[in-house]
C-alpha positions as CSV (number, residue, x, y, z in Angstrom):
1,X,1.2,-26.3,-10.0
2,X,-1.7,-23.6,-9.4
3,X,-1.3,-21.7,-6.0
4,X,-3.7,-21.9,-3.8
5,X,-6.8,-19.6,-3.3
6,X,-5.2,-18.1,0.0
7,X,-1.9,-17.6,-1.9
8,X,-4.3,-16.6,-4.7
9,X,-5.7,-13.7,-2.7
10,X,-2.6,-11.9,-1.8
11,X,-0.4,-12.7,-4.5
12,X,-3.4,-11.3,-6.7
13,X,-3.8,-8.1,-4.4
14,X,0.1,-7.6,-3.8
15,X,0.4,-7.8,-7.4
16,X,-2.3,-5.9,-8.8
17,X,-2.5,-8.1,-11.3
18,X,-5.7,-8.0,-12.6
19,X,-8.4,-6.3,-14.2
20,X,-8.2,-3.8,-17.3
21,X,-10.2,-1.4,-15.8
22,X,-9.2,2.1,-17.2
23,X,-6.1,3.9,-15.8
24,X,-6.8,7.1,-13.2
25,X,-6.4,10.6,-14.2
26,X,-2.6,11.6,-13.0
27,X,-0.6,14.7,-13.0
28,X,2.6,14.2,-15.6
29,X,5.6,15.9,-15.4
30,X,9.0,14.6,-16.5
31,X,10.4,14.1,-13.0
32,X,7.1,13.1,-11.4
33,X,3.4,11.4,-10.8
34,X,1.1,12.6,-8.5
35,X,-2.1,11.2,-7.5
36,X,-4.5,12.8,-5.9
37,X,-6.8,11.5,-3.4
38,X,-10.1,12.2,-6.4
39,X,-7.7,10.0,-8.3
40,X,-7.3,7.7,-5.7
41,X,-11.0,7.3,-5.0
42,X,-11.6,6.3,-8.6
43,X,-9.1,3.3,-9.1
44,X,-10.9,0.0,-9.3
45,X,-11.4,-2.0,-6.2
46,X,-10.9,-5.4,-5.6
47,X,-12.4,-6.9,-2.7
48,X,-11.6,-9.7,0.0
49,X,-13.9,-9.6,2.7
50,X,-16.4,-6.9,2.4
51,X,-15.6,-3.4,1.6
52,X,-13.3,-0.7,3.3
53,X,-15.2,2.7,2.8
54,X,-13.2,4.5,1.1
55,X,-14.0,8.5,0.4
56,X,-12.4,11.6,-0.3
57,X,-13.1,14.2,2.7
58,X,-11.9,17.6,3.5
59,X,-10.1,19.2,6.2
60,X,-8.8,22.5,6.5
61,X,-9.4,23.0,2.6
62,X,-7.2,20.0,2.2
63,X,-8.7,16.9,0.4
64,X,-7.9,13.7,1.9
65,X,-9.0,10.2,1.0
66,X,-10.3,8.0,4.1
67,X,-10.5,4.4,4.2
68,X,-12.9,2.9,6.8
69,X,-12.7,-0.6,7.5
70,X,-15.3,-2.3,10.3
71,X,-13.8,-5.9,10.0
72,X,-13.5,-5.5,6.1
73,X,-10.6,-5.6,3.2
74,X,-10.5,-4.0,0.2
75,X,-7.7,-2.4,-1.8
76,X,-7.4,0.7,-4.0
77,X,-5.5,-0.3,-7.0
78,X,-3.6,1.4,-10.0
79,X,-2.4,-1.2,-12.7
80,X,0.3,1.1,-14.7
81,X,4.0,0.4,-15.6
82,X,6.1,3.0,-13.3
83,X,9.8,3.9,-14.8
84,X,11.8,3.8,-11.8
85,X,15.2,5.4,-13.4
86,X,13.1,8.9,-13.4
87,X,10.7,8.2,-10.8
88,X,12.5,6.1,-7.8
89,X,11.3,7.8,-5.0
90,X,7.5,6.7,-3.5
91,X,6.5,9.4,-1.1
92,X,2.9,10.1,0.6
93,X,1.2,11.2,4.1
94,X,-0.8,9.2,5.8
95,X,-2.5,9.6,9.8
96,X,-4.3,6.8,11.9
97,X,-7.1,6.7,14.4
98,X,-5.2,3.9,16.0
99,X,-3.7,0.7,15.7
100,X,-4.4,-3.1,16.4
101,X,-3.4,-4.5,19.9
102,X,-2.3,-7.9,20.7
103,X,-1.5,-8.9,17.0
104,X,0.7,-11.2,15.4
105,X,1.4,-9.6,12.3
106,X,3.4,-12.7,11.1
107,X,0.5,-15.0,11.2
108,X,-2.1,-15.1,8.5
109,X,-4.6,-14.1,11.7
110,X,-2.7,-10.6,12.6
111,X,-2.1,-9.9,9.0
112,X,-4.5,-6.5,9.4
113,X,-2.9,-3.4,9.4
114,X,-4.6,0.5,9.9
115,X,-2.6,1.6,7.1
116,X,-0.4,0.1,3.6
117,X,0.8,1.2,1.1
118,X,1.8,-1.5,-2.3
119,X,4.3,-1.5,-4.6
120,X,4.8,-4.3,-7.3
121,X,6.3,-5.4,-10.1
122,X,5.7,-8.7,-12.6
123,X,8.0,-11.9,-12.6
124,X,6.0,-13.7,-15.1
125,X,3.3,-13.9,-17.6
126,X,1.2,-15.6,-14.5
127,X,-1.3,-13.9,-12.5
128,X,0.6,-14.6,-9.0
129,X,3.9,-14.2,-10.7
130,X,4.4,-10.7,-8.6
131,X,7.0,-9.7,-5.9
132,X,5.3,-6.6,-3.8
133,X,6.8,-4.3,-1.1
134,X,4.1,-3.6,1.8
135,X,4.8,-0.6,3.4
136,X,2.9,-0.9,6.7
137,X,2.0,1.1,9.6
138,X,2.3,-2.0,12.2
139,X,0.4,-2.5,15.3
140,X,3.3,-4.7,16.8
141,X,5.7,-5.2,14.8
142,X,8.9,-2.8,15.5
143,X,9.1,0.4,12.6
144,X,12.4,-0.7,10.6
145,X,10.9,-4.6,10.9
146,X,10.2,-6.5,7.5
147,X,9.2,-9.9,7.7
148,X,7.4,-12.3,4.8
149,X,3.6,-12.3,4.0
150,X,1.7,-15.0,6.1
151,X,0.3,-16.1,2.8
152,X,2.8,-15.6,0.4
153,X,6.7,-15.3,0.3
154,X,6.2,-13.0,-3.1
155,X,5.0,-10.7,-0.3
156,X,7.5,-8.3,1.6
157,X,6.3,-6.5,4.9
158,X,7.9,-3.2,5.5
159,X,6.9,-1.8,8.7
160,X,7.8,2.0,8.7
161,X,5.5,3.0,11.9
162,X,4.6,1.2,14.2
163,X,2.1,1.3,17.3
164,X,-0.4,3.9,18.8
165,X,2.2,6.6,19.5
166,X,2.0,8.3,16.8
167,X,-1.5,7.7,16.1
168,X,-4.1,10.8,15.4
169,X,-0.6,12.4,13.4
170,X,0.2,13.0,10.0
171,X,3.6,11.5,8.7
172,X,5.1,12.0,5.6
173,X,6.8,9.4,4.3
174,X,9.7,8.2,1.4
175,X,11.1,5.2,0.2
176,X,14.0,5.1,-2.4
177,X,11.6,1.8,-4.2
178,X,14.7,0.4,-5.9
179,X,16.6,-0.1,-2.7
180,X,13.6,-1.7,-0.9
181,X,13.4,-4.3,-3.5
182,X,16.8,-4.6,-3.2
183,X,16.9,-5.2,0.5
184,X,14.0,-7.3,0.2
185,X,14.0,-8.9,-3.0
186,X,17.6,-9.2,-3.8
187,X,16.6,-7.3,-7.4
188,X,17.1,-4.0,-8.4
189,X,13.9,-3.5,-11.2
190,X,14.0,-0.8,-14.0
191,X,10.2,-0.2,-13.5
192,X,7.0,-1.6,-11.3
193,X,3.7,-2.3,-12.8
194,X,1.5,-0.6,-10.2
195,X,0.5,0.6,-6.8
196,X,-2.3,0.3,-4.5
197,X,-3.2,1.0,-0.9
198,X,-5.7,-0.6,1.9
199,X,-6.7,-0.4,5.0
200,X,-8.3,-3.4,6.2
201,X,-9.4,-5.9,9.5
202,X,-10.7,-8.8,8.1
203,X,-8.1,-11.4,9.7
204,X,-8.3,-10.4,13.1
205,X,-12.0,-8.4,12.9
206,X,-10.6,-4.7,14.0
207,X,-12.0,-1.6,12.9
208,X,-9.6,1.4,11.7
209,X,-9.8,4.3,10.0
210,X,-6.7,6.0,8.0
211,X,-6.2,8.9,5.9
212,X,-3.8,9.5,3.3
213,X,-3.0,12.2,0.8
214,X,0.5,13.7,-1.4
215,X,0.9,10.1,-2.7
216,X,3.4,10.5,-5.7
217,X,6.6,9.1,-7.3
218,X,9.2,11.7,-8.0
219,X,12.9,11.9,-8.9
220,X,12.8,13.9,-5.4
221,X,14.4,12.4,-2.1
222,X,12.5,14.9,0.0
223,X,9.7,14.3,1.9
224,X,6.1,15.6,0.9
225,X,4.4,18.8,3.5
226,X,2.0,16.9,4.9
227,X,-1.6,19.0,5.9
C-alpha cells in the first residue's frame, strides 16, 4: 500500500531519496569528509513549502552558510553512500537567532525547528523505504529528548539543544552516527546513503535564521573549533 503524500513528504526528505542531481565537491581524505559551506550551498534543493534562503556569508573571514526561513521549508540535500566503519563520527557548528515558543514539536503543527541536521540510510528499493536521525535544535522539547516524527515513524527526532538559552552562540557538535541508530533504530548500519540539513517554519508559520559551518564525518570523536 502507497504511503500517503504527508508520509510522502518526510519520508522523501528524511531519506533523501531522490533526485540524481550531481554529487558536491568534498574534501577526501582516508579518515574524513568535509563539506564546506560553498559545498553545501550547491547540493540540490528539494522543496515543501516555499524556499528557505539559503547563502554562504562571511564573518570574521570565516564562511558560513545561512538558512533563512519566513514561514518556509526547504532542505539541503547530499545523496552519497557514507562508510560508517572509517567515518562514524558526524560533527558540525551551527548558531541560532532564536527558537520557536509555545510549540508542540510532537505534533505535525510544531514540527518546525530553527536548526536540523539529517542523516539516513535505505531499507528498501522504495522511495520511503528510509530510517533518518534528525538532529534538532528544539524550541521545547528537552536537549537529550528524541521522540518519532509526526508524520512518519521512519523518522527519529534527536534534540541536542534546546530553547533560546543558547541562542545568538556557536556550538559545536558530535554524534557517534552508529550509536544513534542504534538507540533509535535498534540497527547498527555499515554505511548511510546521505545527509542533508534545513531550517524551516512552514507547520507552525515562524521565521528563523541559522548558521552552520565545519560539517564533516571523520574517524575523530573530537569536536570541531567552531568560529
Amino acid at each position: 500500500m502507497q504511503p500517503s503524500a504527508s508520509v510522502c513528504r518526510f519520508t522523501l526528505l528524511a531519506g533523501i531519496a531522490l533526485a540524481g542531481a550531481a554529487l558536491a565537491q568534498t574534501a577526501l581524505a582516508a579518515d574524513a569528509l568535509t563539506f564546506s559551506p560553498d559545498d553545501i550551498v550547491s547540493w540540490p534543493t528539494r522543496s515543501f513549502e516555499g524556499e528557505t534562503a539559503y547563502q554562504v556569508v562571511e564573518e570574521n573571514g570565516t564562511p558560513l552558510l545561512q538558512a533563512r526561513a519566513r514561514q518556509q521549508a526547504s532542505a539541503k540535500y547530499l545523496k552519497r553512500e557514507i562508510d560508517l566503519g572509517k567515518t562514524p563520527y558526524l560533527h558540525w557548528c551551527w548558531r541560532v537567532s532564536g527558537v520557536y515558543p509555545g510549540l508542540d514539536e510532537t505534533q505535525k503543527s510544531g514540527d518546525d525547528y530553527p536548526a536540523r541536521v539529517y542523516v539516513a540510510r535505505k531499507t528498501g528499493l522504495l522511495p520511503w523505504q528510509v530510517e533518518s536521525v534528525n538532529y534538532v535544535w528544539a524550541s521545547t522539547q528537552p536537549a537529550g529528548a528524541s521522540w518519532v516524527n509526526a508524520f512518519t515513524s521512519r523518522a527519529q527526532l534527536l534534540a541536542l539543544q534546546s530553547g533560546s538559552a543558547r541562542a545568538g552562540q556557536w556550538v559545536a557538535e558530535v554524534r557517534n552516527v552508529r550509536d544513534d541508530y542504534e538507540r533509535l533504530f535498534a540497527s547498527r548500519p555499515a554505511s548511510i546513503d546521505g545527509l542533508a540539513l534545513m531550517t524551516d517554519g512552514d507547520n507552525a508559520g515562524g521565521d528563523a535564521t541559522a548558521w552552520f559551518t565545519r560539517l564533516g564525518l571523520s574517524a575523530n570523536p573530537e569536536p570541531p573549533a567552531c568560529p
